[in-house]
C-alpha positions in Angstrom: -79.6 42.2 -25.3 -82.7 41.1 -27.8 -85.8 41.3 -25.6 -87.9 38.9 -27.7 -89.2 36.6 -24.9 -87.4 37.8 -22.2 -89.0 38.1 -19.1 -88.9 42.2 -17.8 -90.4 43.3 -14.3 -91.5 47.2 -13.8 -92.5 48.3 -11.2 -94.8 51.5 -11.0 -95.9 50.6 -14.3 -99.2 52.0 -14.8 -98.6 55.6 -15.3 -95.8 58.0 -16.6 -92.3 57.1 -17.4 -93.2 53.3 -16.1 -96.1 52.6 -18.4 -94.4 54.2 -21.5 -91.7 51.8 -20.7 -93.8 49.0 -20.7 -95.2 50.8 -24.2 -92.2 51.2 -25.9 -91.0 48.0 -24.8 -93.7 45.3 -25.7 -92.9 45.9 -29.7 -90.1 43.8 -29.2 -92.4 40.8 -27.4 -90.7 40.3 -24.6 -92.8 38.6 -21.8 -93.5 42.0 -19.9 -94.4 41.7 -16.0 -96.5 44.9 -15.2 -96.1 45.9 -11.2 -98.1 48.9 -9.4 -100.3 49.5 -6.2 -103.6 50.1 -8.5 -104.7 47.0 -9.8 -107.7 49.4 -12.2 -104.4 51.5 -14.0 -102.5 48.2 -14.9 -105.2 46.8 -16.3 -105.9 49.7 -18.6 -101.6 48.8 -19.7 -102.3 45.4 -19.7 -105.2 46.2 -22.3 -103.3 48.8 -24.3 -100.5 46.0 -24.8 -102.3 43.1 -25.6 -104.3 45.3 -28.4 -101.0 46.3 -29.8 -99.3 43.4 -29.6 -101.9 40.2 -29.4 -99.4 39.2 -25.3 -101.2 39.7 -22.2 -98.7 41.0 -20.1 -98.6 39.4 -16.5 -100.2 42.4 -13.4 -99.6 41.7 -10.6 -101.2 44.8 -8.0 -98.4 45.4 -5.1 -96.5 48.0 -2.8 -93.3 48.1 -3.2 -92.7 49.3 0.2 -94.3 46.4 1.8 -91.9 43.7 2.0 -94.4 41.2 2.4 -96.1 41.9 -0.7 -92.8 42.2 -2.5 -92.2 38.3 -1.5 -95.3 37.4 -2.5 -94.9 39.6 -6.0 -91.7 37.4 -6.5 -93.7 34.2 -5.6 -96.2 35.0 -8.5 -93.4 35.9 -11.2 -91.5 33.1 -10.0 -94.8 30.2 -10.8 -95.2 32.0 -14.0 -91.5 32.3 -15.6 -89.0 30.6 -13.0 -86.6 33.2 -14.0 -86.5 37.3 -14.8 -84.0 38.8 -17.6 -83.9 42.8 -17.1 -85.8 44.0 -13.5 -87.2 47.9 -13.7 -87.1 50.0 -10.5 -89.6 52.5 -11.4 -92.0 52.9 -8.5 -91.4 56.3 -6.9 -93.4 58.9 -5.2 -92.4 62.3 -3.9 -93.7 64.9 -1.3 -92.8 68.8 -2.4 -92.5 70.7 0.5 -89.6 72.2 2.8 -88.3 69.9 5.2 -89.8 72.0 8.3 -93.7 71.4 7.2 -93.0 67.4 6.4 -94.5 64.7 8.7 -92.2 62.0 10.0 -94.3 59.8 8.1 -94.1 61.9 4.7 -90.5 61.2 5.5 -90.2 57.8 5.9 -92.8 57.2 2.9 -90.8 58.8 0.9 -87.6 56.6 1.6 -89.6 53.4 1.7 -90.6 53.5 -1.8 -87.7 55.4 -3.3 -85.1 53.2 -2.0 -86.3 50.3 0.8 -88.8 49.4 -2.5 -86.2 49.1 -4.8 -83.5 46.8 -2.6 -86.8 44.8 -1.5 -87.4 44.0 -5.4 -83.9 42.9 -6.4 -83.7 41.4 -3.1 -87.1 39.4 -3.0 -86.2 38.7 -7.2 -82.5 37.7 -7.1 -83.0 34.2 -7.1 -84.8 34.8 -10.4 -82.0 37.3 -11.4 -79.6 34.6 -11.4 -81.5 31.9 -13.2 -81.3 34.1 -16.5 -77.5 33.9 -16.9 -77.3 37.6 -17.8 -79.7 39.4 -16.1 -79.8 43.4 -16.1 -81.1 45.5 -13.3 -82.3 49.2 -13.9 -83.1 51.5 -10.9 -84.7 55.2 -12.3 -83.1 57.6 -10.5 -82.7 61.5 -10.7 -80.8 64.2 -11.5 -81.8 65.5 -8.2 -79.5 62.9 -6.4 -77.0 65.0 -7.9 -78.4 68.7 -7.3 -81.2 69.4 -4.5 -84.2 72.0 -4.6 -85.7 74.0 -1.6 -89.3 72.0 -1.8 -87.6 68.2 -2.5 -84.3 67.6 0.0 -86.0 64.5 1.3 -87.3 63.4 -2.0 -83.1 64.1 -3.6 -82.0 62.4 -0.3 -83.9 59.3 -1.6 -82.3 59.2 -4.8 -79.2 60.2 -3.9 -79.3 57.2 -1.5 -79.9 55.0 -4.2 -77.3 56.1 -6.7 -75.0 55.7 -4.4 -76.6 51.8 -3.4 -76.6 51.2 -7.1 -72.7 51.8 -7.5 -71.6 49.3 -4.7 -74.4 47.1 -6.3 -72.6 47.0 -9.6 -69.5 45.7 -8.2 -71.3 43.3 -6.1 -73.4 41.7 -8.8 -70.6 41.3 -11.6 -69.6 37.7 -10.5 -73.0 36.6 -11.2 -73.3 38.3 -14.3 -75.9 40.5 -14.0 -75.4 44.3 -14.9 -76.8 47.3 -13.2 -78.1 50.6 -14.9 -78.7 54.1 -13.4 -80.8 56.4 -15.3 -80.9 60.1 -14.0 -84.0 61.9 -15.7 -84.5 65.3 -14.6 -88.2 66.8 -14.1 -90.5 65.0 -16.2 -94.3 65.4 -17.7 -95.9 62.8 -15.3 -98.5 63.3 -12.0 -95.3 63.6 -10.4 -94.3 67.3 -10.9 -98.2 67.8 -11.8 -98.3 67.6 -7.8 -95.6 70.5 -7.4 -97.1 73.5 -5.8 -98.4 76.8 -8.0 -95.7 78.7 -6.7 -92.7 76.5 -8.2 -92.6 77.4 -11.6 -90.7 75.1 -13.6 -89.4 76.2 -17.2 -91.1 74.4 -20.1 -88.4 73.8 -21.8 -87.3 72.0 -19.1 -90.1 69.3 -18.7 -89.3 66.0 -20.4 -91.2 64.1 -22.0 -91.8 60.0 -20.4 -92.2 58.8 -24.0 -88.6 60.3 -25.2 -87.4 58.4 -21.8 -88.5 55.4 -22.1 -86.6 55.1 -25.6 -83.6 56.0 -23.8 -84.4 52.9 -21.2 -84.9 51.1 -24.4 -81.2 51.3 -25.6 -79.8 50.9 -21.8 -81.2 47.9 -21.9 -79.9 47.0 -25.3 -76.6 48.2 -24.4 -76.7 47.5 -21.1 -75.2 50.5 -19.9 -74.0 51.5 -16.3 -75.3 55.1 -16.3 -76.9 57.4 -18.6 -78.5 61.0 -18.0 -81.3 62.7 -19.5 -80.9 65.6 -20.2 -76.7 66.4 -18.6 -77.1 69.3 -19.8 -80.1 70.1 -17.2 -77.8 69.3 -14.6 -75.3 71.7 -15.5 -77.6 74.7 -16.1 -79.3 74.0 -12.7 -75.7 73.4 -10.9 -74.4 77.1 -12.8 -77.8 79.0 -12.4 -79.5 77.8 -8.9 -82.9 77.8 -11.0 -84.8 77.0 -8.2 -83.2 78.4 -4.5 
């Protein structure tokens, strides 16, 4: 797929793996739709891009959990560009702690973003998906949908819930032509795993970097490949060695 001009959604684009996305992509002037809750960090992207590149890329503040303000997110892309090429599900949060000192709410948080978010964006956008005649859908995922941690089962159960949604979704969206892509990062250099607690110690070498994985998103996109992991490798070393039980 060349990007120039196409029209690309990401959501939870004003920090970490989301903004470097939105980084890396804008070189090849695509018209980039930047989606987060804090209207103050996406404007600081929105800046960054438009020095960079001379395009003011479309923010548009919004929760992903809320359905409401999905609709009316899809209302706004929808008077600017009438259709949407390649659709980024990057918003995600996560709660460290054992599942006996999480709230309900913490819980259900959790699961709204992670996975009701996503399904409410390609829901809420799939009108738009099918206007651009070959449409790809990304959802960031984890190599904890694959391997669980003491201090994250809710937060795997989320992802694992949406591999598993993205699969059927593959199948389901290939008579309208649009792909689906499943990227499984494992623990990366964002607020994310900044928010882990001191006793979790996580091995540096371990950490990867948002910058390296947005290039990877880069060439899924390109390509438009069905799954890709980052680093597999990580997943088998944690699968043989129980790093963290």
């Amino acid at each position: 797929m060349n990007l120039s001009n196409k029209t690309i959604v990401i959501t939870g684009a004003s920090k970490g793996l989301g903004r470097e996305t939105a980084l890396r992509l804008c070189r090849s002037n695509p018209d980039i739709v930047l989606v987060a809750r804090s209207g103050s960090l996406l404007e600081q992207t929105q800046k960054e891009i438009e020095n960079r590149t001379g395009r003011k890329p479309l923010i548009i503040p919004c929760d992903v959990s809320n359905e409401t303000d999905v609709h009316r997110m899809a209302g706004i892309i929808d008077e600017n560009f009438k259709h949407v090429d390649v659709l980024i599900n990057n918003a995600g949060i996560g709660i460290h702690k054992i599942s006996e000192k999480m709230s309900n709410d913490e819980m259900r948080k959790q699961f709204e973003v992670n996975f009701y978010g996503p399904f409410y964006c390609i829901k809420a956008l799939l009108p738009l998906l099918k206007c651009s005649g070959a449409a790809y859908i990304l959802n960031i995922d984890s190599l904890v949908s694959e391997i669980s941690f003491a201090d994250n089962s809710v937060y795997a159960g989320t992802k694992s819930a949406l591999a598993v949604f993205s699969e059927g979704l593959q199948c389901e969206m290939k008579e309208l032509n649009i792909s689906v892509g499943l990227f499984l990062p494992g623990l990366m250099d964002t607020t994310f795993q900044h928010d882990r607690e001191d006793t979790v110690k996580v091995p540096r070498f371990m950490v990867l970097d948002p910058g390296k994985a947005a290039v990877k998103l880069e060439k899924m996109i390109t390509y438009r490949r069905k799954k890709v992991y980052m680093y597999k490798w990580m997943l088998l070393l944690m699968k043989a060695k129980q790093i963290f039980r």
